[in-house]
N, C-alpha and C positions, 0 to 999 in steps of 0.2 A: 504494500500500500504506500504511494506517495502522499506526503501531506506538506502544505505548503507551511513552510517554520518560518523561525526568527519575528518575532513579533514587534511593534510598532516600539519608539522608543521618545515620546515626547514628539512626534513625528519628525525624530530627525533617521530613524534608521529605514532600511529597507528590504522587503523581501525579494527584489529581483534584481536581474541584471542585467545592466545594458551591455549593448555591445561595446561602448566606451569602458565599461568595468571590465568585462571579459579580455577586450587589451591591455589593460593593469597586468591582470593576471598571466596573460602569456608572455608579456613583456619580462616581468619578473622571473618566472619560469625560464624564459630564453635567457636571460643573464646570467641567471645560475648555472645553468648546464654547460654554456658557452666557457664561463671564468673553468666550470669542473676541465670539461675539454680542452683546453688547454694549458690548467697547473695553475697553480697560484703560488707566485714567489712573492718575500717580502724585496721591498726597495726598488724593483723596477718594475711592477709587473708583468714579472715574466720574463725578465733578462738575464742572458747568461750568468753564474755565478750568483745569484741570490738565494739566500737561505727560504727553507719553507718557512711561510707564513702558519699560525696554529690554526688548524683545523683546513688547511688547506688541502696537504697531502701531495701525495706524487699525481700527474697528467694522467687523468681516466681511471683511479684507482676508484671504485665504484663504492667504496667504504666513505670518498668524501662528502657523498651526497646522502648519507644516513640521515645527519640531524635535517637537511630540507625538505626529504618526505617523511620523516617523521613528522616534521611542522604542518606537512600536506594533510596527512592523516589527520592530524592533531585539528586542525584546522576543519575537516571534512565531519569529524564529529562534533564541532561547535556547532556546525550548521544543523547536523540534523537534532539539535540540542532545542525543543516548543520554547525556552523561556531562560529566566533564571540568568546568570551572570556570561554564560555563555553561548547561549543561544541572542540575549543581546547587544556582546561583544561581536557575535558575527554579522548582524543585522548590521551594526552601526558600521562594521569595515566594509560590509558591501557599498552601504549609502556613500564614506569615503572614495571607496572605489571607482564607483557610479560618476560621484560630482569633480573627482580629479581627472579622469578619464576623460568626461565629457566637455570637462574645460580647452583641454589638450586639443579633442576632436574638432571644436569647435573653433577655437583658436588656426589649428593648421588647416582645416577644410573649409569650413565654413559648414558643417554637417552638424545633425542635431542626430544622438545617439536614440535607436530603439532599442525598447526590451528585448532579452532576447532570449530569457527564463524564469519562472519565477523559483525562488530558492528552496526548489523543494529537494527530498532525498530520502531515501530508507527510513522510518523512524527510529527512534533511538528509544528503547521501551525500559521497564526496571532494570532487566539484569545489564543493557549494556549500561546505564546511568551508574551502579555499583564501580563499574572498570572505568568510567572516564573521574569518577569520584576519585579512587584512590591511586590514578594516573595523575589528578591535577595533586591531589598531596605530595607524591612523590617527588615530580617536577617543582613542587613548592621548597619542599626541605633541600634538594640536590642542587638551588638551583646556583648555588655559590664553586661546585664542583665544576662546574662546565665554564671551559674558556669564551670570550668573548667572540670570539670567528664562530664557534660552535655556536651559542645563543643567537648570533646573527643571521645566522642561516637557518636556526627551528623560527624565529620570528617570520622570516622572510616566505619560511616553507606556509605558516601557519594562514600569511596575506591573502597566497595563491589557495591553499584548499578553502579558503574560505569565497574568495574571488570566481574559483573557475568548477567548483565543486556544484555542479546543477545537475538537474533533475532528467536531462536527456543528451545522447549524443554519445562521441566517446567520454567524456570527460564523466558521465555516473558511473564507468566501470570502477574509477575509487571508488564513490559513496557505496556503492552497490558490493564491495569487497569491503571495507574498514565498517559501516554502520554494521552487517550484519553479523563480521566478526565479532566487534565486541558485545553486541548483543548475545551470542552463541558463549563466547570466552567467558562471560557473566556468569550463567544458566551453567556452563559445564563446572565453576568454583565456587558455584551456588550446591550446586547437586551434591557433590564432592567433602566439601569443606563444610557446610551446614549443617543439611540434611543426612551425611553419611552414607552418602550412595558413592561409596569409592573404587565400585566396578563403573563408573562413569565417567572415571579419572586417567581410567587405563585404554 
């Protein structure tokens, strides 16, 4: 069942996305992948004899892009999140989204952006609400472990799954992968760890 999220926020937030916000999101998306693809050195970027930058890593090493789609994910479950601190931190980044985008569009074409989804995605029901619960704590207490490149990057991932994370097209194959996992991931350490059904563990 899709249901449209993110609810109204003093009306500055919003539940859809234009296609001015959906270029936020691929923009960002392209420049992550881009800087991944080709290495990130501190002091030239990118020039011979520069030491790695933290959280940069070596040219294509597929481990540098952990913390961005973690951010994606992380981000992909705000949205399917009805309400609550997180579901209208996603609203309000889309609205961002929406109105930086479409200033830009505007600005360079003289085009006026249409919608081009509204923000729906998997719901997000108790058991997965449990997993994104004790995801934001843990992110809350760790969050002094994690270097600045690395925080940079789950920020940046968090823009995009919240930006390009809709309800149709390629782009729900996340929502449609992360909402239902952690739904499922809930329900199975629910079963397990609660109720003692620990042939449902195995």
């Amino acid at each position: 069942m899709s249901v449209t999220l993110a609810a109204g926020l003093s009306g500055a937030t919003s539940a859809t996305i234009t296609s001015a916000g959906l270029a936020v999101g691929l923009a960002l998306l392209a420049v992550e992948h881009v800087t991944w693809w080709r290495g990130a050195t501190a002091g030239g970027g990118g020039k011979k004899g520069g030491a790695p930058v933290e959280g940069g890593g070596k040219a294509k090493d597929p481990r540098a892009l952990i913390p961005f789609w973690f951010g994606v994910a992380f981000g992909t479950l705000a949205v399917a999140c009805p309400a609550g601190l997180l579901g209208y931190g996603a609203g309000f980044l889309r609205w961002g989204g929406n109105t930086v985008g479409g200033t830009v569009m505007s600005w360079m074409t003289g085009q006026s952006a249409p919608t081009v989804a509204t923000g729906s995605a998997p719901s997000l029901d108790g058991y997965g609400a449990l997993v994104v619960t004790a995801l934001v704590i843990v992110l809350w207490l760790l969050r002094k472990k994690f270097g600045k490149a690395t925080t940079g990057k789950w920020k940046k991932g968090v823009v995009v799954g919240v930006l390009i994370g809709i309800g149709t097209g390629v782009f729900a194959m996340v929502g449609n992968l992360v909402v239902p996992g952690a739904n499922d991931l809930g329900a199975w350490a629910l079963d397990g760890l609660i109720h003692g059904d620990l042939g449902s563990m195995l």
